[in-house]
N, C-alpha and C positions, 0 to 999 in steps of 0.2 A: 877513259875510265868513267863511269856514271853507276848512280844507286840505283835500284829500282825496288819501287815500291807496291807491293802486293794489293790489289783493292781492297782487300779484308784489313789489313794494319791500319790502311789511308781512312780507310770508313769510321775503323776506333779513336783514331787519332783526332778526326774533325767531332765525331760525338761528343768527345770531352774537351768540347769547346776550344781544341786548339788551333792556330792560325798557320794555312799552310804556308812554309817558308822553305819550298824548294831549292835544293843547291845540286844540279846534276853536273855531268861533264860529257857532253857524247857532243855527236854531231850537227850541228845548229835546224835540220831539219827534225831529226827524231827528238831534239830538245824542245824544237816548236809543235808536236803533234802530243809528245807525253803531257805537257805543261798546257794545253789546251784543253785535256782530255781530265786532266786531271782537278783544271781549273771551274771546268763545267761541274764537273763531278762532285766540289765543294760548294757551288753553289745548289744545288739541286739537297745536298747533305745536311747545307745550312738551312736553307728554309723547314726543310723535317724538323728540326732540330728545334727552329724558332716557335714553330707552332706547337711541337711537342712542348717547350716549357709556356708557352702562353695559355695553353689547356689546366694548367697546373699553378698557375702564375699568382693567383689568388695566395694559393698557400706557400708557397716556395716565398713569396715577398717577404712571409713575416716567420719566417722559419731559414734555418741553416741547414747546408747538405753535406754531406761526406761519402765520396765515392771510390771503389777498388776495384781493380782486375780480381779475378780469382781462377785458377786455374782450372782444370777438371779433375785432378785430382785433390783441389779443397785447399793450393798454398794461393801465397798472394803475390803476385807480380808488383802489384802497384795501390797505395792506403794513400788517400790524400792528409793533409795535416787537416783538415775538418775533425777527423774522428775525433780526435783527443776533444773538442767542444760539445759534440754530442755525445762520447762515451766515458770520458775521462780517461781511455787508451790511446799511446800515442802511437803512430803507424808500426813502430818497430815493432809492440807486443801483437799486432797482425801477423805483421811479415814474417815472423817468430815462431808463430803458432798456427797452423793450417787450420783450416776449419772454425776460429777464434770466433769470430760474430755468430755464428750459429750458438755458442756457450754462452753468450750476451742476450741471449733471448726470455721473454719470460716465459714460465713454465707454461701456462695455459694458450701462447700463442704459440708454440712451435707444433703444432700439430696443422693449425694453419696452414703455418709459414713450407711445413714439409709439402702439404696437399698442392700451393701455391709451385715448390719447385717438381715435383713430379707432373703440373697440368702442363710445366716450358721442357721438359723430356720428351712428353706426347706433341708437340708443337701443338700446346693448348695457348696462345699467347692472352693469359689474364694481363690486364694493364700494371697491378702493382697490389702490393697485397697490405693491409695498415696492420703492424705489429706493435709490440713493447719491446723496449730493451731496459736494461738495466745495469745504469749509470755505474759507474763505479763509486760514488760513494749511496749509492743506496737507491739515489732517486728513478722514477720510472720514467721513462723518456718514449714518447709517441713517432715510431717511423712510419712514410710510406716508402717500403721498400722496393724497387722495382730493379727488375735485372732483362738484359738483353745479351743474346748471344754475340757472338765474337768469332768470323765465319776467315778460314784461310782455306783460299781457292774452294769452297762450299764445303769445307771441313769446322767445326765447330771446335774451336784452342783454346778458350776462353769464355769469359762473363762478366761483361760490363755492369757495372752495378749502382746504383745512385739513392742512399738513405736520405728522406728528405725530413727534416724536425717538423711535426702538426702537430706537436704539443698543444699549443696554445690554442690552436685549432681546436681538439678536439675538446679542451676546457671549455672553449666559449660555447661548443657544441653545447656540452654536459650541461655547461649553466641554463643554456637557452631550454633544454630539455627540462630542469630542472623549475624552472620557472612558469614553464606553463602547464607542466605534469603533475607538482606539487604546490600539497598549500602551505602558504606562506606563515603562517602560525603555530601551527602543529609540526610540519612538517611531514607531514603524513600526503601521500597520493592523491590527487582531487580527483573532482568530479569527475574532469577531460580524459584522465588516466581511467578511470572509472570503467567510464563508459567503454572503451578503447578494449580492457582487458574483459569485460565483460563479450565485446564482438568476437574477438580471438576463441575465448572459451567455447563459443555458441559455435562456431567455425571450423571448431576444430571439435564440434561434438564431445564435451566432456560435459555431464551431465556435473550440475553441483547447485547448491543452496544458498543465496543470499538474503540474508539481514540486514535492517535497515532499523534506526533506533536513533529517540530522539529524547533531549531528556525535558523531563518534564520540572517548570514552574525555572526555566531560565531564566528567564525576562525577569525576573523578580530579584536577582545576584546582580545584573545588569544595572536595573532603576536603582536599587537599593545602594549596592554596594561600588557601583562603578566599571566602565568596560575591563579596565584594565586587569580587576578582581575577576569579572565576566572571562579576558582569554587566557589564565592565567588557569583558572578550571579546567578550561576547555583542555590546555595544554597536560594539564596533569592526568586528566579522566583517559584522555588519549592515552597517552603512556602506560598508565594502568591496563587499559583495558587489551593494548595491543600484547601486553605481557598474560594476559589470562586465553588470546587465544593459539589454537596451534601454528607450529612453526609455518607451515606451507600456506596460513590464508592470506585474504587479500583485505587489508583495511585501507579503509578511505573518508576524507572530510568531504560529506556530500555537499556543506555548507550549512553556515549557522550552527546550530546545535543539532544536527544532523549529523549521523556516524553512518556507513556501510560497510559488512565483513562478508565476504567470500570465503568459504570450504566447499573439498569436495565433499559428492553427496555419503562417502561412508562416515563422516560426523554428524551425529546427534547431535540436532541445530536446537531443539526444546534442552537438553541438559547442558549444550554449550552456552546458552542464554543465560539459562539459569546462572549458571557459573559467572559470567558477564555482571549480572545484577548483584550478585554476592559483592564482584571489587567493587564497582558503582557507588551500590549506597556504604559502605565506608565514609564515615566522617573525614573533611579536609579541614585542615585549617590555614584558613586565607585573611589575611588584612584583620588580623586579632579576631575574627572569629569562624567557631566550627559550622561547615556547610558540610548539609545529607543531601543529598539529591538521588531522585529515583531517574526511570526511562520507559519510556513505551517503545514496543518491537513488533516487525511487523515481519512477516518471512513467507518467501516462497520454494522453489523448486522449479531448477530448470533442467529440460525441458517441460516438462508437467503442465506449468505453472504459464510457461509463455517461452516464444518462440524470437522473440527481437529483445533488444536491450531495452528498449524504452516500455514497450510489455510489461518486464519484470520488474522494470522500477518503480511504474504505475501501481503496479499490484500489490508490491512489499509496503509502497507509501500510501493505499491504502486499507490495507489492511494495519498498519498501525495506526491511523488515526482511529479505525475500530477499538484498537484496543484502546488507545487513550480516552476516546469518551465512554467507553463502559468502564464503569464503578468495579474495582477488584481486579480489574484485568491490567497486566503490565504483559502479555505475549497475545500474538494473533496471528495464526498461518493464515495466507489466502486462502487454500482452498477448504479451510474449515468455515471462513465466513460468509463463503457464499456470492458468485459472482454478480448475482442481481443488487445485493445490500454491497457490494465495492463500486458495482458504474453507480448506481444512487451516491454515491459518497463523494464517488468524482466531479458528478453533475455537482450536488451543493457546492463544493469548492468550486468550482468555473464560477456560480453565480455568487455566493454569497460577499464579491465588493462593488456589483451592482445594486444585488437589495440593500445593501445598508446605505449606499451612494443614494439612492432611488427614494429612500425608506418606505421601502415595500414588509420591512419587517417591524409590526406596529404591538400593541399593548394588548392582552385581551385579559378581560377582569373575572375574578374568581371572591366569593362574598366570603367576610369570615363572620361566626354567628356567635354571639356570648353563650359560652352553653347554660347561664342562669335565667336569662331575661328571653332567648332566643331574640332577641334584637339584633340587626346589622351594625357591627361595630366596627369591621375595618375591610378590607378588598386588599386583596394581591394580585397586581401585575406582572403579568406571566409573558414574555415574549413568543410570538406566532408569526409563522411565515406560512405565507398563502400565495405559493406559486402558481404560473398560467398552466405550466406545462405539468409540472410535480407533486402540485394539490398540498395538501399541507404537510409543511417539513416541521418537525417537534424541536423543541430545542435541545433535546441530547444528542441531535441530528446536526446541530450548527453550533453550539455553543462552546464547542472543544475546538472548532475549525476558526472559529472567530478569537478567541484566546488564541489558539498557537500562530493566527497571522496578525495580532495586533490588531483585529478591527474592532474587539470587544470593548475596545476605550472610545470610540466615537458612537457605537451604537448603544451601550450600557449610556450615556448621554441620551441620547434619542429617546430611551424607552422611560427614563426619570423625566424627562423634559413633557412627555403627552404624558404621562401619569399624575404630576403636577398638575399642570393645563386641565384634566379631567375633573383632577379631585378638586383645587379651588374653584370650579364651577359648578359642580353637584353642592361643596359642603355649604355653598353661597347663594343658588338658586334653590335649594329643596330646604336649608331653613335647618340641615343637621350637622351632625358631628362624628364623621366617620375616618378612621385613618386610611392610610395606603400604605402600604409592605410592598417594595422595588428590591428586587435582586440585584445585588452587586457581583462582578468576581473580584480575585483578590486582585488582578492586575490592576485595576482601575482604584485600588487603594495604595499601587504602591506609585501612583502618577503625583508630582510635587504638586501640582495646582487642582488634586480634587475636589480638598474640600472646601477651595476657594469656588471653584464653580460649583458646587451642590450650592453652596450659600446664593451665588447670584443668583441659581435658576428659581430657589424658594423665593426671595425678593421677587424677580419679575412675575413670577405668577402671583403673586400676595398669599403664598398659603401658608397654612399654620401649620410653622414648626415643631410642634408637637403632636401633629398627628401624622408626620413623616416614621414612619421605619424602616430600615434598610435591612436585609436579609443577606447574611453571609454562609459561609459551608465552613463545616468542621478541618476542610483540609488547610485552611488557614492558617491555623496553629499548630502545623504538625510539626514545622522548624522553627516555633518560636519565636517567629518574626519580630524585631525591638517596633520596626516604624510602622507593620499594621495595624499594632495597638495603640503605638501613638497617632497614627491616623485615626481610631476610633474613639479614642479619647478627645481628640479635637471633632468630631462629630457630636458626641457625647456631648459636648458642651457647647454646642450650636444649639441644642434642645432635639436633635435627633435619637431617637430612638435604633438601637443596634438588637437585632433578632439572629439565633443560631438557627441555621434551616435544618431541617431531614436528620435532627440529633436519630444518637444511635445507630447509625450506618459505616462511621468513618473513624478520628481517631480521637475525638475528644471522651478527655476523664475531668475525673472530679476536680483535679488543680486547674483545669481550663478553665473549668463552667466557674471557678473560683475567683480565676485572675484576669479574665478574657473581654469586661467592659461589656455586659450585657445586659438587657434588658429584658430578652424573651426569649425562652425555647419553644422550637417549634419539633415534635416528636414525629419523627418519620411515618410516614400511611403505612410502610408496611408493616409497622406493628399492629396500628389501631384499625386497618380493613381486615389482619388476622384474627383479631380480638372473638373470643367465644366464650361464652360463662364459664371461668376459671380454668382457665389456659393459660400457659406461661406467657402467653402476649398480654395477656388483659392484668395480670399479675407486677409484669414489667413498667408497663404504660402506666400502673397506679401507682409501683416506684418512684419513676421518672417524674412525675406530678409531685411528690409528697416531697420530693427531694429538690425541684426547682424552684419550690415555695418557701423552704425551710432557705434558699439562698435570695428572696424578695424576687425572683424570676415569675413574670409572665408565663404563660403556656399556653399553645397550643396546638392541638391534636388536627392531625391532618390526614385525609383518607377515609373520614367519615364519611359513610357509605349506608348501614340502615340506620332505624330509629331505635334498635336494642346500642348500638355503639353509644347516639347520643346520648341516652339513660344509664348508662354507664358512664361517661365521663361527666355528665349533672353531677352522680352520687358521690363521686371523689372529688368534685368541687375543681375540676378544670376549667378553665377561664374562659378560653375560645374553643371552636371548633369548624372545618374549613371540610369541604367534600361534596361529591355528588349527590349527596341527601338533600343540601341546598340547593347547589347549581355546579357545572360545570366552568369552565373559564369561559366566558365568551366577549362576541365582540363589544363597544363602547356603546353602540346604540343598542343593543340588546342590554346591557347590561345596569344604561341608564334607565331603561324602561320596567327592567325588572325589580329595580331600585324603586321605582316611584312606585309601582304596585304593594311591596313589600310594606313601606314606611306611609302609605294610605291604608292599607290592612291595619296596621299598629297603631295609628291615630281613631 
């Protein structure tokens, strides 16, 4: 008597790792040619075997398996006790129930997991397919499922089957995804994701619109109030803002105070902004006090607009800095602003942390004129860049680019430092008494050691701090700021003189010019070059005079342009007067020259 054992059973039996232990009874030849035959047979069975789990070995190490016969019509010959660890079913509720792990699936993988057993029908052999199951008390559990047929004498009886746990697996995946796709503050998609789903779109030819938005006077939440105030904003402005747009776009922290959203192109990108800027500026209240914050937006269209990802981003980021340095503008599509005025803009940025490094961007003087004496009583220092390749760049060309990268704190230095230097050399060699008016931004008010270095740099040059004045903009005070006025009040009392620039363009009223530590107003040119015998400019402009005096304020009129302006601001007894009718700004040697001609005239 002897058994004899099918190749198809032998085959299953060593796949599931079993160890052949032969007991035949025949005749000691046909015992030595089966047991040969069959001994080869497991070795050749095992090496598959080995090297099939070694392919696999990685995860199978940090994961548990649970494997079962299944038959063809869906019962279970054989459930290892495994299952009960990965399913919380113990073999019997298999064996029990035909078909049982297919009802352990989760909803959205069994459409897979069917496509998977229909590709081993066609003898499509996929290697294994990664499903969900679901645990019996609730939890989701990661398998890769793999099944192998079950062959008696090249009949198919069977389906060897082996669930292997990647749980963990695929968490560490998710993290690892998670960590370099998202940022870590917000929690919002970065850049790398960014850019990634930006390729895809372009790729996949779906036309659509992104925005890019950036908000303005950050840096000032930062110095003032502290990072942690600074990403506690960030964090809230996010949230708001991803809740104002539609369900399908794509936001992302492009970095810094840098946002970008993605829509397709049938949203109205100009009214969904709009909308954007509504939650925006909303009052927070952070660290016991309320912050407004605005944004500048820049937007294109793709493909329209450009054709690569870095194209569009180029374009949206500069077409926002367009809007941020024009006055009144929070939106700017590329192709409204013009692709010659965007590469110019790119170019300034490339260069502007060479010129300031270099200081290729230096001071050019503009005279201001008492309009009673017509005497030269003080100069402003105007910043000028006079490039090799770009010929002169203005400063509403750099000075929004030099603020939003922080260079405006080392060169706003630079251009007090040779305006000093200038002026205690003229007021020392010519024998007179003229002031200087240097533009500040507010960044450089909200720096802890300004106005300790304004003091040094007066001391090393020995000039006289009262003929210093510093010129600020009305956007200053548009949130109230507690430390920009106590940093002007500590000026104030260094013997510095504080000047409002360009009044009437932005957001100061009467309780500013009241509370705001000032010394002088300066009235914007484009009232006083509108100015025509009784016109509401010339009307306003005699306002603005009667009303900065009634508060001990300075004045003067800027944009004087003929000699009917300056006989009109003589009449109303304005103070100064600053324009083309005198001079233009120009360079130090011109301007010393045109100095000494002036003040030899008047002697």
């Amino acid at each position: 008597m002897f058994f004899v054992f099918s190749v198809a059973s032998l085959q299953f039996y060593l796949n599931m790792g079993g160890i052949l232990k032969p007991q035949l009874y025949a005749a000691p030849i046909l015992v030595s040619i089966v047991l040969g035959a069959l001994l080869a047979s497991q070795r050749v069975l095992r090496l598959k075997f080995e090297a099939e789990r070694a392919k696999f070995g990685a995860i199978v190490d940090m994961a548990e398996e649970f494997s079962y016969i299944q038959q063809l019509d869906g019962a279970y010959s054989y459930v290892s006790p495994a299952s009960e660890l990965l399913t919380g079913h113990a073999p019997a509720d298999f064996l029990n129930q035909p078909l049982f792990f297919e009802s352990l699936i989760f909803d959205e993988d069994l459409s897979k997991f069917k496509a998977y057993q229909a590709n081993l029908a066609q003898h499509i052999f996929d290697n294994a397919v990664e499903i969900r199951l679901i645990h019996k008390n609730g939890q989701i559990v990661w398998v890769r499922h793999s099944r192998r047929e079950v062959r008696d004498a090249e009949v198919v009886v069977a389906f060897s089957v082996t669930n292997t746990n990647i749980t963990r697996y695929i968490e560490q995946e998710a993290a690892l995804q998670e960590m370099v796709f998202t940022d870590p503050l917000t929690h919002l998609p970065n850049r790398r994701f960014l850019k990634e789903h930006l390729a895809k779109r372009l790729d996949l030819a779906q036309p659509f619109s992104l925005a890019m938005m950036d908000l303005n006077r950050f840096k000032y939440v930062n110095d003032t109030l502290g990072h942690t105030v600074g990403d506690k904003l960030l964090v809230d402005l996010s949230q708001k803002i991803q809740g104002a747009l539609p369900p399908n776009a794509s936001f992302a922290r492009f970095g810094g105070d840098e946002f970008v959203f993605v829509v397709d192109e049938s949203v109205d990108m100009p009214l969904l902004i709009s909308e954007v800027c509504e939650v925006i500026k909303q009052p927070i209240d952070l660290a016991g006090q309320r912050l407004q914050v605005s944004a500048s937006f820049g937007w294109v269209r793709a493909p329209e607009d450009g054709q690569d990802v870095d194209s569009l981003i180029k374009f949206a980021d500069a077409a926002m800095y367009e809007a941020k340095r024009t006055p009144g503008l929070s939106v700017q599509a590329y192709r409204n602003a013009g692709h010659q005025g965007h590469e110019r803009l790119l170019k300034i940025e490339h260069k502007l942390g060479d010129a300031v490094l270099d200081g290729k961007i230096v001071p050019f003087f503009q005279p201001m004129v008492d309009s009673q004496t017509l005497q030269v009583a003080g100069v402003e220092c105007l910043a000028r860049w006079q490039d090799e390749d770009m010929g002169t760049i203005y400063p509403d060309e750099f000075i929004p680019l030099a603020e939003a990268t922080g260079l405006i704190v080392d060169l706003g230095y630079q251009i007090l430092d040779k305006a000093l230097e200038v002026g205690s050399r003229l007021n020392a060699n010519e024998g007179v008494e003229v002031y200087f008016s240097v533009n500040i931004s507010p960044i450089q008010l909200f720096e802890e050691a300004f106005v300790g270095n304004v003091e040094q740099l007066i001391k090393h040059h020995q000039f006289p701090v009262h003929l210093l004045k510093l010129e600020v903009t009305e956007s200053l005070f548009m949130g109230g700021d507690i430390q920009a006025r106590e940093t002007l009040m500590r000026l104030r009392k260094l013997g510095v003189q504080i000047a409002l620039d360009d009044f009437g363009t932005g957001y100061a009223a009467l309780a500013v010019l009241r509370d705001a530590c000032l010394d002088v107003l300066k009235i914007d040119k484009s009232f006083v070059s509108a100015m025509t015998p009784g016109n509401l400019d010339q009307i306003l402009v005699k306002q603005i005079v009667e009303m900065a005096h009634a508060m001990n304020l300075k004045v003067v009129a800027e944009g004087v342009e003929t000699q009917e302006h300056q006989d009109f601001l003589q009449s109303i007894g304005c103070d100064y007067s600053q324009g083309y009718l005198w001079s233009r700004p120009v360079a130090e040697a011109t301007f010393c020259g045109w100095l000494r001609d002036k003040m030899g005239a008047e002697r």
